[in-house]
N, C-alpha and C positions, 0 to 999 in steps of 0.2 A: 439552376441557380440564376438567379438576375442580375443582370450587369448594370449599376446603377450609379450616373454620376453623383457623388454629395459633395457639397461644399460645405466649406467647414463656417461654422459663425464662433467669431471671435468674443461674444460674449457666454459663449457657452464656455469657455475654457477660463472667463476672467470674474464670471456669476456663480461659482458653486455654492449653496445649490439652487435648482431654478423652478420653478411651477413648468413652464414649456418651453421647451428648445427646440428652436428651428436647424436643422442642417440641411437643406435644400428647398426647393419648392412644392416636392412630394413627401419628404419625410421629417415630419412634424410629431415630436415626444408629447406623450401626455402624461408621462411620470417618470423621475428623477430619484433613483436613490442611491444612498452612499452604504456602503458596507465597509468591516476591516476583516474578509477573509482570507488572508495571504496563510498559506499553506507554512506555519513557522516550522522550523525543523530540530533538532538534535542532535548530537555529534558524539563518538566516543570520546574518552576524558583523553586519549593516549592520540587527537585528533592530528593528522599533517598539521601544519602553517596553511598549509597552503589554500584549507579550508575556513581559511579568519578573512572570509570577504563577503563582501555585499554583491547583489543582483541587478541590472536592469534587463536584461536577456543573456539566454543561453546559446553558447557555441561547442553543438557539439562534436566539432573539430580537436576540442580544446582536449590533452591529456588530462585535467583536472575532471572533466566529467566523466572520460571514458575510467580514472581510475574508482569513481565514485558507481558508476554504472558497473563494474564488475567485481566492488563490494556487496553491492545490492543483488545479486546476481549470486554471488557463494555464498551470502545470507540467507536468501530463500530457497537454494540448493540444500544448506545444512536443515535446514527450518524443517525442510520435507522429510529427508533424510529419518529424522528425528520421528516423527507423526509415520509413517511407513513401521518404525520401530518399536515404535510407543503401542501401533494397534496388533501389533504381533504378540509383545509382550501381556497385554493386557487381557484377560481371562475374561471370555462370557461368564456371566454371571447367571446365566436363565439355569434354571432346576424344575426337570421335568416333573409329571404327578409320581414318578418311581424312585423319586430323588436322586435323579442322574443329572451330575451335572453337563450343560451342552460343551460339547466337542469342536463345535465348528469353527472353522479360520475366518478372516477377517477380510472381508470384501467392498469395495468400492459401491455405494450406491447413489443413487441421485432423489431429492423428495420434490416434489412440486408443489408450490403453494401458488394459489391464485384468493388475487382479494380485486374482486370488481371486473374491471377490464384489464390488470396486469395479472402477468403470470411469472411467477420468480421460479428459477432452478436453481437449488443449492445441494452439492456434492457434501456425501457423509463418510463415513467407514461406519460398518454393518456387519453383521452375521450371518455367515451361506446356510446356516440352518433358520433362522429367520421367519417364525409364521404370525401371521396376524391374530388378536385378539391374544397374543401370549408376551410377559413382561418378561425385563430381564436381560432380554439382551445386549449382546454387544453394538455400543452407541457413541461415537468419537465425533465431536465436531470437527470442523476443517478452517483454521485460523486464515486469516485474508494473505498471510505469508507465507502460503505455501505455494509451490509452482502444482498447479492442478496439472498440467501436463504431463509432467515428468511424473507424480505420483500414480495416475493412470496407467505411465508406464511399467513402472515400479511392480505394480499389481502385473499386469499381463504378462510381463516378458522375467519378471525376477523372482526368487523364492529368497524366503530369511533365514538368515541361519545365525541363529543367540551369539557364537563365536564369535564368527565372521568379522564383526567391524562394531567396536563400542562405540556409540555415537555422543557419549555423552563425555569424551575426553577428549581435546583437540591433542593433536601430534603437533608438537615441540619446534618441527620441524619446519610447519607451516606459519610458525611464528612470523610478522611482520614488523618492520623497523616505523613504518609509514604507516595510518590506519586512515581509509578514504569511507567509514562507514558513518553515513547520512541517512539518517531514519524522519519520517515524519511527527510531530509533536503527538500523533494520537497512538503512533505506536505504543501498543501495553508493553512490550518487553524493555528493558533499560540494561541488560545483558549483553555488551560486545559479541559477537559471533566468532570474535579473531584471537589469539594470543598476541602478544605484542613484547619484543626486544626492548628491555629498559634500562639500558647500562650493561652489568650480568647476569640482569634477571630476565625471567618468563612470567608476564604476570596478565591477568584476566582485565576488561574495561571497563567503564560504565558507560551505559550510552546516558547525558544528560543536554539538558537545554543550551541550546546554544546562544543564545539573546533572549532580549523583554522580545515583547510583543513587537509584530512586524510594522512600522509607519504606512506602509501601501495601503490607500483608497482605493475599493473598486465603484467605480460609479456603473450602477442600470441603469438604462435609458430603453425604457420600453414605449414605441413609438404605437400612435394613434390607429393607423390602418395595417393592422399586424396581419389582414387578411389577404390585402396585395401583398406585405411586403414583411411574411414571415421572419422579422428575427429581433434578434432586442441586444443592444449594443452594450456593451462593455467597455468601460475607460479604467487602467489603471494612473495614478496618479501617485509619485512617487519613488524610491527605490528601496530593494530590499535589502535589509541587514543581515541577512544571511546566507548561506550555499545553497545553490541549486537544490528542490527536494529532488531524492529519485525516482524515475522513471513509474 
């Protein structure tokens, strides 16, 4: 990395937006843009208080994010949970030429796509009987909210048993008085992950928006000689109306 003094020009901070901004004698912008991509978030309807605040930076010293970090955290725990259960319970469909249908259990695979110079890996659940040029089979996507870690494990080291643990009933017990669950706005589910204490009652959440749109400017400033000086700066401007997204 390069250690490089820049000084700052006070018309760059008092001009938005500008054709070219000087911040030193070596690094000189050749373009200037404004975006409004602040990561907005969601919140359950049965949300703390203590999540009714605006952002300029995060501490995460702070008990509010660690309680929000280990909602997010038994969110993608159940999420897997779930997806582990879901490929066990769900039947290959493939039907051999003897009309047999397939037997096989549900195995963890990987598919690789390459388009150009990238190469993307993306984790499925699959069928150990499984042959190419044959339709049919067992085929699960893997949602962004699942702990691929832990699922891996899941497979290796655990076997399912139908009884065992209904995933689809939260236990009463685990009810929460407080609810610290902060989802990002692209999150598809709008389903609390938690039970929630509501007076006498036990009752389910909604995860819903929590604010209009976020006021935070990102300004790019992608500077002229990006060949010396690989990088392209980032200015927020403003603050956020809402809780920290998670992790």
């Amino acid at each position: 990395m390069i250690d490089t003094h820049v000084e700052s020009d006070n018309n760059v901070v008092e001009e938005w937006p500008i054709q070219v901004a000087k911040f030193g004698r070596n690094l000189t912008a050749s373009e200037v843009s404004a975006s409004n991509l602040s990561f907005d978030v969601k919140v359950c309807k049965f949300a703390s208080k203590e999540l009714d605040i605006g952002h300029n930076s995060v501490d995460f010293t702070k008990s509010l994010f660690k309680n929000t970090f280990d909602a997010n955290e038994k969110f993608h725990e159940k999420a897997t949970l779930c997806i582990f259960a879901k490929a066990h319970e769900y039947k290959c469909e493939h039907v051999n030429q003897n009309g047999m249908r397939c037997n096989g259990v549900p195995k963890l695979g990987e598919l690789t796509q390459i388009s150009g110079s990238v190469t993307l890996k993306k984790k499925f659940i699959g069928c150990t009987n499984w042959k190419s040029n044959e339709k049919g089979y067992r085929y699960l996507t893997i949602s962004i909210n699942v702990d691929l870690e832990l699922l891996e494990k899941m497979f290796n080291d655990y076997s399912y048993h139908s009884h065992g643990i209904d995933f689809q009933i939260n236990d009463e017990s685990d009810a929460v008085e407080e609810c610290f669950m902060v989802q990002s706005n692209s999150a598809r589910s709008d389903e609390c992950p938690f039970l929630h204490k509501i007076g006498n009652h036990i009752v389910k959440g909604v995860v819903s928006r929590k604010a209009g749109a976020c006021p935070v400017i990102f300004y790019h400033i992608v500077l002229e000689n990006l060949k010396e000086y690989p990088f392209i700066v980032t200015i927020l401007v403003g603050q956020h109306n809402h809780p920290p997204p998670p992790p």
